[in-house]
DSSP file (Angstrom, degrees, kcal/mol; ACC not computed):
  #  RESIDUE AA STRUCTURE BP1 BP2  ACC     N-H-->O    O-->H-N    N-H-->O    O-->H-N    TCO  KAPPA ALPHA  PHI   PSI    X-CA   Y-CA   Z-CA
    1    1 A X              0   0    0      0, 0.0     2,-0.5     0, 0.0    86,-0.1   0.000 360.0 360.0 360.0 136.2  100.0    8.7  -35.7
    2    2 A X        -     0   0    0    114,-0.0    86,-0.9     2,-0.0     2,-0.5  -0.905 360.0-171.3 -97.4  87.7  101.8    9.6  -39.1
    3    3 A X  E     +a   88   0A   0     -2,-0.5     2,-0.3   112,-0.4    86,-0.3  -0.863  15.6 157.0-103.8 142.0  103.0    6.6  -40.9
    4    4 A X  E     -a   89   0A   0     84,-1.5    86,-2.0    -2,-0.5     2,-0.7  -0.638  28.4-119.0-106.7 155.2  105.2    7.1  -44.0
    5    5 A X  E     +a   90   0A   0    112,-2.0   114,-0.2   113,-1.0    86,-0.2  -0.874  35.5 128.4-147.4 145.0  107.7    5.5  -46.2
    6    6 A X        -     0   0    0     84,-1.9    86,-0.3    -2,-0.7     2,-0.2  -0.624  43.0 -88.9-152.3-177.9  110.9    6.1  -47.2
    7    7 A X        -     0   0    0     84,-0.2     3,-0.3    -2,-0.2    86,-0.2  -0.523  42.1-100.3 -98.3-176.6  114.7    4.7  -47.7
    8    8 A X  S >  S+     0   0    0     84,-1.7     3,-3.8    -2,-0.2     4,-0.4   0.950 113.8  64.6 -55.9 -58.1  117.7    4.7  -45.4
    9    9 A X  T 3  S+     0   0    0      1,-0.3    -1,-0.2     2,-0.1     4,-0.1   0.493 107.8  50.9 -75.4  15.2  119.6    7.6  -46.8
   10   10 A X  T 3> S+     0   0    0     -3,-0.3     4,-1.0     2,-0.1     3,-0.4   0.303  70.1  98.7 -90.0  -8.2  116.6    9.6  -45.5
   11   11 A X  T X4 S+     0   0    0     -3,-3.8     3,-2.8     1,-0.2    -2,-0.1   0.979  81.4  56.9 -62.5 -54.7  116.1    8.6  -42.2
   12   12 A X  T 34 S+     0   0    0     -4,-0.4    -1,-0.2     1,-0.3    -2,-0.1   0.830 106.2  52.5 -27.9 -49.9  118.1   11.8  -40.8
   13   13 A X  T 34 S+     0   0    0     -3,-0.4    -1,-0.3    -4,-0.1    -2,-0.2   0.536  82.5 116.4 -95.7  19.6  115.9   13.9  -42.5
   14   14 A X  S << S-     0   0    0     -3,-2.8     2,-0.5    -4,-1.0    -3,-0.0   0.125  81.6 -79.1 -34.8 162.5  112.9   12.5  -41.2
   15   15 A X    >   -     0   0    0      1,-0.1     3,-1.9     2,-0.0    -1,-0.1  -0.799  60.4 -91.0 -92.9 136.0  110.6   14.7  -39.0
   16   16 A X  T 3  S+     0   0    0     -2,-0.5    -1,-0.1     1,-0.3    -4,-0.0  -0.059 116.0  21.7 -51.6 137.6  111.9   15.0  -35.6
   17   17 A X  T 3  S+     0   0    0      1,-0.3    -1,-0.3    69,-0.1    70,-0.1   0.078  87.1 136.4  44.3   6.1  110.2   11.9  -33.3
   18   18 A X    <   -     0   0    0     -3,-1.9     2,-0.6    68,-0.1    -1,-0.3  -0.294  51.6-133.9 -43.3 127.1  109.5    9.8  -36.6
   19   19 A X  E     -b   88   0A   0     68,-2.5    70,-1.4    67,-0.1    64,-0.1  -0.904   9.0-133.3 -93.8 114.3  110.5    5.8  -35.9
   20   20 A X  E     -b   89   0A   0     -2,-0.6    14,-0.5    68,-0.2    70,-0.2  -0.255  22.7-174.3 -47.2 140.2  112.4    4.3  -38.3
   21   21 A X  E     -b   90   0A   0     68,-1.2    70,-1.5    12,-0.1    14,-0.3  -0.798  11.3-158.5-123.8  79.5  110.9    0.9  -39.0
   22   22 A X  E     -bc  91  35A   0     12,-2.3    14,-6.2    68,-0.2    70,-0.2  -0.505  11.2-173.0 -92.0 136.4  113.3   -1.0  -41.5
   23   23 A X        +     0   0    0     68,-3.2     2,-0.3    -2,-0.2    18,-0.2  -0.293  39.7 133.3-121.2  62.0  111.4   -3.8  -43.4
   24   24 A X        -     0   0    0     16,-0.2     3,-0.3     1,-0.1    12,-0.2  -0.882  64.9-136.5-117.8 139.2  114.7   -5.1  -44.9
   25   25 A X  S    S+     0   0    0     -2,-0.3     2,-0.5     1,-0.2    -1,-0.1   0.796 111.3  17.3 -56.6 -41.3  115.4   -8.9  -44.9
   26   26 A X  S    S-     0   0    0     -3,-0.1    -1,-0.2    11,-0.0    -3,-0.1  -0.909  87.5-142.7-140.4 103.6  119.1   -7.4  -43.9
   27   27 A X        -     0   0    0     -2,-0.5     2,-0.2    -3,-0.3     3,-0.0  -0.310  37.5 -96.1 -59.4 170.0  119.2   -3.2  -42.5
   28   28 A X    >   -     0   0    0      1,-0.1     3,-0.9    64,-0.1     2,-0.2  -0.623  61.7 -77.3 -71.7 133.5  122.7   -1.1  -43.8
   29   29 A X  T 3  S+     0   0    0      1,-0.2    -1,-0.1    -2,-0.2     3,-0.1  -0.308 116.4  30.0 -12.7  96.3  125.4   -1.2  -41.2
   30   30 A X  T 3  S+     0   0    0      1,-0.3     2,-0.4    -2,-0.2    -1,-0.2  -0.253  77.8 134.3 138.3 -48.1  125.1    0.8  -38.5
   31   31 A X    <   +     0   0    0     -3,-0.9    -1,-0.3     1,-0.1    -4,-0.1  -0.089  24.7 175.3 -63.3 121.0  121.6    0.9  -38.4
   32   32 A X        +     0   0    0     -2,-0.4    -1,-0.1    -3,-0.1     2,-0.1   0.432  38.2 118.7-112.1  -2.3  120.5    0.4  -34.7
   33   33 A X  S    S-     0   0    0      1,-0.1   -12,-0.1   -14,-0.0    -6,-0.1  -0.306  73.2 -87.1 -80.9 178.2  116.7    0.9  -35.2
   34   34 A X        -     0   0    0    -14,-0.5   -12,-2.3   -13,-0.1     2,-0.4   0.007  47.6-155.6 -73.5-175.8  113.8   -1.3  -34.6
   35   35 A X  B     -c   22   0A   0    -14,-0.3     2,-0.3   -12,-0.1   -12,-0.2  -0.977  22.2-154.0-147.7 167.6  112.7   -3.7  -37.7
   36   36 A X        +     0   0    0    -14,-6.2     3,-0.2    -2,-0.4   -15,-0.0  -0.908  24.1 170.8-149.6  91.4  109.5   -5.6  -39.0
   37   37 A X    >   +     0   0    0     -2,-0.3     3,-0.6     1,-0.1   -14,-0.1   0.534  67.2  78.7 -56.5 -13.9  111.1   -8.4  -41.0
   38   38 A X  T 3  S+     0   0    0      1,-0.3    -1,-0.1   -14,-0.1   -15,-0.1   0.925  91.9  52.5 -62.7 -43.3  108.0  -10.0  -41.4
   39   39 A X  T 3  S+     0   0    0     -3,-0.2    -1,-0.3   -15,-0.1    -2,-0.1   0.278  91.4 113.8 -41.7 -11.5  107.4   -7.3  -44.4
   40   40 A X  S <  S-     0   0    0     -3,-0.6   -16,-0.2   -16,-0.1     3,-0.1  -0.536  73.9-122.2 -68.3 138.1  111.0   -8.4  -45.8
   41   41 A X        -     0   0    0    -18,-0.2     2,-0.2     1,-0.1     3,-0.1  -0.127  34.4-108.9 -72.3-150.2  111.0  -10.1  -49.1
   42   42 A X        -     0   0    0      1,-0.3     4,-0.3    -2,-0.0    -1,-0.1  -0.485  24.6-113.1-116.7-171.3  112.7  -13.6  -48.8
   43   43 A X  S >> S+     0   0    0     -2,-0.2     3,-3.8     2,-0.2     4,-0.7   0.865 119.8  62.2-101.1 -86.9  116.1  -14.1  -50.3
   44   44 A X  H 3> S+     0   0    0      1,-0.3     4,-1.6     2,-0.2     5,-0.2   0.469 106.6  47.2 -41.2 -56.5  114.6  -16.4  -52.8
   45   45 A X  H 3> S+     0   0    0      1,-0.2     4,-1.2     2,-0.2    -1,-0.3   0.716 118.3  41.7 -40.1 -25.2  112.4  -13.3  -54.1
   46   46 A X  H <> S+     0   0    0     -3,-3.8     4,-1.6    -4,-0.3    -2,-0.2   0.790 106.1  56.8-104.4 -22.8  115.0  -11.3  -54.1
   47   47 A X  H  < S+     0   0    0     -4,-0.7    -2,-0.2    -3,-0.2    -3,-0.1   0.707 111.6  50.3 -36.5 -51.3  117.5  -13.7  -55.6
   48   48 A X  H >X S+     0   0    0     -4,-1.6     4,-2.9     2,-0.2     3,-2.6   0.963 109.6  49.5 -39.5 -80.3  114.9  -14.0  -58.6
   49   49 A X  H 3X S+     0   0    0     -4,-1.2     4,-1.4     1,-0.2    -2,-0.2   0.746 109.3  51.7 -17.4 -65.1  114.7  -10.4  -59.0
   50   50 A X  H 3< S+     0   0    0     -4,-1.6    -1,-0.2     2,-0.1    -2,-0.2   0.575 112.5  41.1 -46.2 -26.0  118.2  -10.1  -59.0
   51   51 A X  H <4 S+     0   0    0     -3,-2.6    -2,-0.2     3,-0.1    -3,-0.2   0.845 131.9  19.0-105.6 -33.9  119.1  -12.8  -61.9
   52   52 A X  H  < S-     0   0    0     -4,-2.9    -3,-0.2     2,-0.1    -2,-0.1   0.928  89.6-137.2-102.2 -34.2  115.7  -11.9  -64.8
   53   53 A X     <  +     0   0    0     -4,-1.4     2,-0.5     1,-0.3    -4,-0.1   0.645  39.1 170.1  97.6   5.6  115.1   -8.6  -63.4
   54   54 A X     >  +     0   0    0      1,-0.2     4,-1.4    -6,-0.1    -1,-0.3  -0.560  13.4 179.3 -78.7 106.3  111.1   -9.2  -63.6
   55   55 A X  H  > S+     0   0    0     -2,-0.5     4,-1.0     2,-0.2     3,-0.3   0.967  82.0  53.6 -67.3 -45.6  109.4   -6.5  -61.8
   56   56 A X  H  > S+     0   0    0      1,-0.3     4,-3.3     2,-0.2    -1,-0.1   0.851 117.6  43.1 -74.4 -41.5  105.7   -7.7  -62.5
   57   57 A X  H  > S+     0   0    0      1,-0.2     4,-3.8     2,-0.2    -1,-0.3   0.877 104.5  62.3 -51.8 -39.4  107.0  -11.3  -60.9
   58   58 A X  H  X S+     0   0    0     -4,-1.4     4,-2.1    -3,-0.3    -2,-0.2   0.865 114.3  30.2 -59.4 -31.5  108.7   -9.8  -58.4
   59   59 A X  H  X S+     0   0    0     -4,-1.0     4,-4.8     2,-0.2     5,-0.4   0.964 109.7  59.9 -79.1 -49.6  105.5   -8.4  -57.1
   60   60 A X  H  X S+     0   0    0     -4,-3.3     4,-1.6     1,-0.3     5,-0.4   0.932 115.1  43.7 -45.9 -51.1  103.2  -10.8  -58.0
   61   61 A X  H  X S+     0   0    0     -4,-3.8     4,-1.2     1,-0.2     5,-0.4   0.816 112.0  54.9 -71.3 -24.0  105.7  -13.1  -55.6
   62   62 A X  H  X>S+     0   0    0     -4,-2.1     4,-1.9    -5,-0.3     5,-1.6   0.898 111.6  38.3 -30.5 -62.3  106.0  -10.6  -53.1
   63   63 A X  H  <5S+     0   0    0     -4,-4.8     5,-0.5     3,-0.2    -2,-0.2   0.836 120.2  42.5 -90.2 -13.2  102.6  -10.1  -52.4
   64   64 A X  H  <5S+     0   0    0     -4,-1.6     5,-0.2    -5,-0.4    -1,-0.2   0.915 122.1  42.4 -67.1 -80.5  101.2  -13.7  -52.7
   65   65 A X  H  <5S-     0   0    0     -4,-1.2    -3,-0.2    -5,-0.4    -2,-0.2   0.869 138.6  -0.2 -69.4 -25.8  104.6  -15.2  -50.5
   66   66 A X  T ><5S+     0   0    0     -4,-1.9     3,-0.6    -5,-0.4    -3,-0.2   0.881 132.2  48.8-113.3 -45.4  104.5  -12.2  -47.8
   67   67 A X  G > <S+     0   0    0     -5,-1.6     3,-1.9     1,-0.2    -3,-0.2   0.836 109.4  68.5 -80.5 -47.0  102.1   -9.7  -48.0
   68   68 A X  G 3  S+     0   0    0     -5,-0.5    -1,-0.2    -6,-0.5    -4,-0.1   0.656 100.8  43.7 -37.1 -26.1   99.7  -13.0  -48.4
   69   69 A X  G <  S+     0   0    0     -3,-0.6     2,-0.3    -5,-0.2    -1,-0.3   0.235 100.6  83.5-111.0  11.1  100.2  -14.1  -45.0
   70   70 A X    <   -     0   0    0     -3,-1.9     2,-0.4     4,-0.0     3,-0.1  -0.799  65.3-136.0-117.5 162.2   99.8  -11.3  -43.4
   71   71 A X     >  -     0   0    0     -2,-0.3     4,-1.5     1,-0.2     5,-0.1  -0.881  17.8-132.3-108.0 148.8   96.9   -9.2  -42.1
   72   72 A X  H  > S+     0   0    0     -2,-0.4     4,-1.8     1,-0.1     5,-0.3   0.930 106.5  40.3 -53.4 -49.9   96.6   -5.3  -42.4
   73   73 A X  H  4 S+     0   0    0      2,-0.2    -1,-0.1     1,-0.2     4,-0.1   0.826 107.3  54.9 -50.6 -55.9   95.7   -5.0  -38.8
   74   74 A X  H  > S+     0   0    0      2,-0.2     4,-3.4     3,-0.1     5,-0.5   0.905 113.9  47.6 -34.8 -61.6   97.9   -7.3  -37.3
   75   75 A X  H  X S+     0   0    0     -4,-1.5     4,-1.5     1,-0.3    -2,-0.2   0.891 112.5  51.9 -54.1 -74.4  101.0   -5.1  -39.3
   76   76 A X  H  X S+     0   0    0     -4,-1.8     4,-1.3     2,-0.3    -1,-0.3   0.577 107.9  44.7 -38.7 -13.9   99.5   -1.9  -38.1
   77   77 A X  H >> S+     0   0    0     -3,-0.4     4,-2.4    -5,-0.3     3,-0.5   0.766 115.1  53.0 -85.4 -66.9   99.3   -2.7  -34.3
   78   78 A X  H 3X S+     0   0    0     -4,-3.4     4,-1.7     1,-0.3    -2,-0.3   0.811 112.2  44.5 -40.7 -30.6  102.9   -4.2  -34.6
   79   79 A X  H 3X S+     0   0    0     -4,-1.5     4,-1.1    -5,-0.5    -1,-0.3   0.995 111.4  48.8 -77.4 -47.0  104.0   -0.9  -36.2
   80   80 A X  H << S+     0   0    0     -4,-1.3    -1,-0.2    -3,-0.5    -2,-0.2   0.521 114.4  52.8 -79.7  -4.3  102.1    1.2  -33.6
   81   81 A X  H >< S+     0   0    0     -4,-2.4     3,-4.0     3,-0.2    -1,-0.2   0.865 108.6  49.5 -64.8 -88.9  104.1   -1.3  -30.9
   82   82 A X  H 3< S+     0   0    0     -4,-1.7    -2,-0.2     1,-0.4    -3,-0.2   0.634 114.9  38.7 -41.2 -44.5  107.2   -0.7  -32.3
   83   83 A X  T >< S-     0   0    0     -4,-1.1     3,-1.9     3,-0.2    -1,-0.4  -0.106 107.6-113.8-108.0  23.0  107.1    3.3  -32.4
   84   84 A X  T <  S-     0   0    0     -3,-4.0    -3,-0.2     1,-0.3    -2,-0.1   0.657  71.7 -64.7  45.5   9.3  105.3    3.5  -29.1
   85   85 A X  T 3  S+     0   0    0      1,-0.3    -1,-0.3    -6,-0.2     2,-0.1   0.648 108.8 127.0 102.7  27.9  102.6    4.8  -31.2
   86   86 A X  S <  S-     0   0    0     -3,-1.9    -1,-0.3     1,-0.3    -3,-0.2  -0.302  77.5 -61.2 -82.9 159.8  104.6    7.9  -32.2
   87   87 A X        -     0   0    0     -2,-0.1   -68,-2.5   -86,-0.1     2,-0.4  -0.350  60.8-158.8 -49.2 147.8  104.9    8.6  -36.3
   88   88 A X  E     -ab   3  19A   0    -86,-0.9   -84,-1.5   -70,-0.2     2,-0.4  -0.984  20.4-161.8-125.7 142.2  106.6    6.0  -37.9
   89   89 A X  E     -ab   4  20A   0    -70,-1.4   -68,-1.2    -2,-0.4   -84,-0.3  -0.933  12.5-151.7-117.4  94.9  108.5    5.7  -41.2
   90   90 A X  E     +ab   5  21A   0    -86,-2.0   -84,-1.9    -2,-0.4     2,-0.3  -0.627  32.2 177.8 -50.5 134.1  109.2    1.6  -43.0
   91   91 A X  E     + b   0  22A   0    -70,-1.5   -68,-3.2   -86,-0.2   -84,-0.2  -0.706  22.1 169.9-123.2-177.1  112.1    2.3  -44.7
   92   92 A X        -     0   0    0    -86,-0.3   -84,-1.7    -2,-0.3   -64,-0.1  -0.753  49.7 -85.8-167.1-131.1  114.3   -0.1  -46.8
   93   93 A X  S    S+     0   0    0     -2,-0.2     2,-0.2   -86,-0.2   -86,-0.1   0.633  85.7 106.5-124.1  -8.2  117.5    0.7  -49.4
   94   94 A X        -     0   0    0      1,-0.2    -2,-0.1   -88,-0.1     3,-0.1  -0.274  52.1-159.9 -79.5 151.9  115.7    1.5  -52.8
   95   95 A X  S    S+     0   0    0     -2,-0.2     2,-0.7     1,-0.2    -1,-0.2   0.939  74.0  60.1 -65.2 -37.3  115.5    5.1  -53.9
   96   96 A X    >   -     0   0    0      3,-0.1     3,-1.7     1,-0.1    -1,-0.2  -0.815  68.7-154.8-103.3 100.4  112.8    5.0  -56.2
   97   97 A X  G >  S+     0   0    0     -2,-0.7     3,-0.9     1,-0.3     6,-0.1   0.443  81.0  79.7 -59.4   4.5  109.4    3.9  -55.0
   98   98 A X  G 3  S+     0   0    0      1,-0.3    -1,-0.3     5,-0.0     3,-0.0   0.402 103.8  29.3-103.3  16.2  108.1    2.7  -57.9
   99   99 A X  G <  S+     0   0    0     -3,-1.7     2,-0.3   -44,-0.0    -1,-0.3  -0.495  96.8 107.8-142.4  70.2  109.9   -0.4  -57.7
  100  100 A X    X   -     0   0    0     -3,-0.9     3,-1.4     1,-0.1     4,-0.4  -0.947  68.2-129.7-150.6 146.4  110.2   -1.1  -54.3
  101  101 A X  T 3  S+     0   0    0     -2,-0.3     4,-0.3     1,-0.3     5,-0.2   0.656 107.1  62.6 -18.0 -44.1  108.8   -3.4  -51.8
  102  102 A X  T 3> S+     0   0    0      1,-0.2     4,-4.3     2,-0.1     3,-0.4   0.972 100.9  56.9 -82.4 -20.1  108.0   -0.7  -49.2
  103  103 A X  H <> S+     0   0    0     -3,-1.4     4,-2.7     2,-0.2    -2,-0.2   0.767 108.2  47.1 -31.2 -46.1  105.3    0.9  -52.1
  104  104 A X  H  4 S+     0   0    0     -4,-0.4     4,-0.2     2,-0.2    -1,-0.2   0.401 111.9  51.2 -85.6   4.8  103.4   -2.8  -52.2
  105  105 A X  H  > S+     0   0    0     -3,-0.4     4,-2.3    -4,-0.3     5,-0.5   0.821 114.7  42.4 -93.1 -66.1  103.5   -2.4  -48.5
  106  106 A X  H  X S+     0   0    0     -4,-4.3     4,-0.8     1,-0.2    -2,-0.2   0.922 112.6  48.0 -38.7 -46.8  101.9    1.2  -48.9
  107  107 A X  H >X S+     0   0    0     -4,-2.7     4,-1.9     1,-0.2     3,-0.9   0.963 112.9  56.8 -70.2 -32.8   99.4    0.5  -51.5
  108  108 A X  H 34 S+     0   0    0      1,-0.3     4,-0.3     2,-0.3    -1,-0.2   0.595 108.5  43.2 -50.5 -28.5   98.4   -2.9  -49.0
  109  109 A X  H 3<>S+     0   0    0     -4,-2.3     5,-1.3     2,-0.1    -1,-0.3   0.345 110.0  58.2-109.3  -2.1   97.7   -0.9  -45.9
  110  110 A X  H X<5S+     0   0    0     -3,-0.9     3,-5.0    -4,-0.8    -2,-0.3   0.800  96.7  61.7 -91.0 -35.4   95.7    1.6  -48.1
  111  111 A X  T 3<5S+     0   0    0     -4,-1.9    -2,-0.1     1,-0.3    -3,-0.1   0.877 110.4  43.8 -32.7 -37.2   93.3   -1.4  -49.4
  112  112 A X  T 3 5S-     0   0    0     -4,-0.3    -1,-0.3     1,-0.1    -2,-0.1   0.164 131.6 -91.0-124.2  28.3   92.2   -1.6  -45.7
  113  113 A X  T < 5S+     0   0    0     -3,-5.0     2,-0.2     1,-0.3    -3,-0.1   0.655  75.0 147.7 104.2 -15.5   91.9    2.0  -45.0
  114  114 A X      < -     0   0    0     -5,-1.3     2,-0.3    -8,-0.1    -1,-0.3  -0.439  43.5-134.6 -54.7 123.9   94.9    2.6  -44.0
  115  115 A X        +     0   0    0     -2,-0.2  -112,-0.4     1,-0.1    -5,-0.0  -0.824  36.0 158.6-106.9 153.2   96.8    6.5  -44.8
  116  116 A X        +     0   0    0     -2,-0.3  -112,-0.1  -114,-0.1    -7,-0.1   0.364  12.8 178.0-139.1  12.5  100.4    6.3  -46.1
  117  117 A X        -     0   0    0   -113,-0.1  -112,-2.0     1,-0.1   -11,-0.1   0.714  35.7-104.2-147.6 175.3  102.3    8.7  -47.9
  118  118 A X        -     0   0    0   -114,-0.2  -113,-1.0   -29,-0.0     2,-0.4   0.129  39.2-114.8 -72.2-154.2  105.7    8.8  -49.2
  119  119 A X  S    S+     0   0    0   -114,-0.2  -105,-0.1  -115,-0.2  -109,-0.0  -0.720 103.8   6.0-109.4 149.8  108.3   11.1  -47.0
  120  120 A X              0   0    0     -2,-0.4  -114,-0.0     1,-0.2  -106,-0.0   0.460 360.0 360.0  96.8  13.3  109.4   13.9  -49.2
  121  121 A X              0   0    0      0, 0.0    -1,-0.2     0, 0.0     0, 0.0   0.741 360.0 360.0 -84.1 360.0  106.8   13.0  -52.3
């Protein structure tokens, strides 16, 4: 299994049997594939984000208030659940991985060993 990460406005060009995974507190309209909120920030993280604009907080509360409670292992069965153990892609809405949520997700399942790659990097 091939998992990856990406946005929405990619999912199309995904590689043919890829599962979309959205780990957005709220998917775009429309979007009818499965999700792993649990990976979501909260609206109070994102609320934050939104009024100072503090990336380094943003993470630092990210990975402490979700990523903290979670196990690598645990996420990775659930993913390989969710896609019937087919490739999988987490997506969410930001363009740019290098401030986005599904990035802190990537570099967190590579700590435990985990492979991860962008789509399209």
């Amino acid at each position: 299994m091939k998992l990856y990460t990406s946005y929405f406005s990619k999912v199309r060009a995904l590689p043919d049997g890829t599962v979309p995974i959205s780990i957005s507190l709220w998917p775009p309209k429309g979007y009818a594939g499965v999700q792993l909120r649990c990976l979501a920030p909260t609206k109070e993280i994102l609320t934050t984000y939104k009024q100072d604009g503090d990336w380094a907080a943003y993470v630092e509360k990210y990975e402490r208030d979700v990523l903290g409670k979670l196990r690598q292992e645990t996420i990775m069965q659930e993913i390989m659940r969710l896609s019937g153990g087919k490739d999988a892609a987490i997506l969410c809405f930001e363009r740019d991985p290098a401030q986005c949520h599904r990035s802190l997700v990537a570099r967190w399942l590579r700590k435990a060993g985990y492979e991860i790659t962008e789509y399209g990097a």
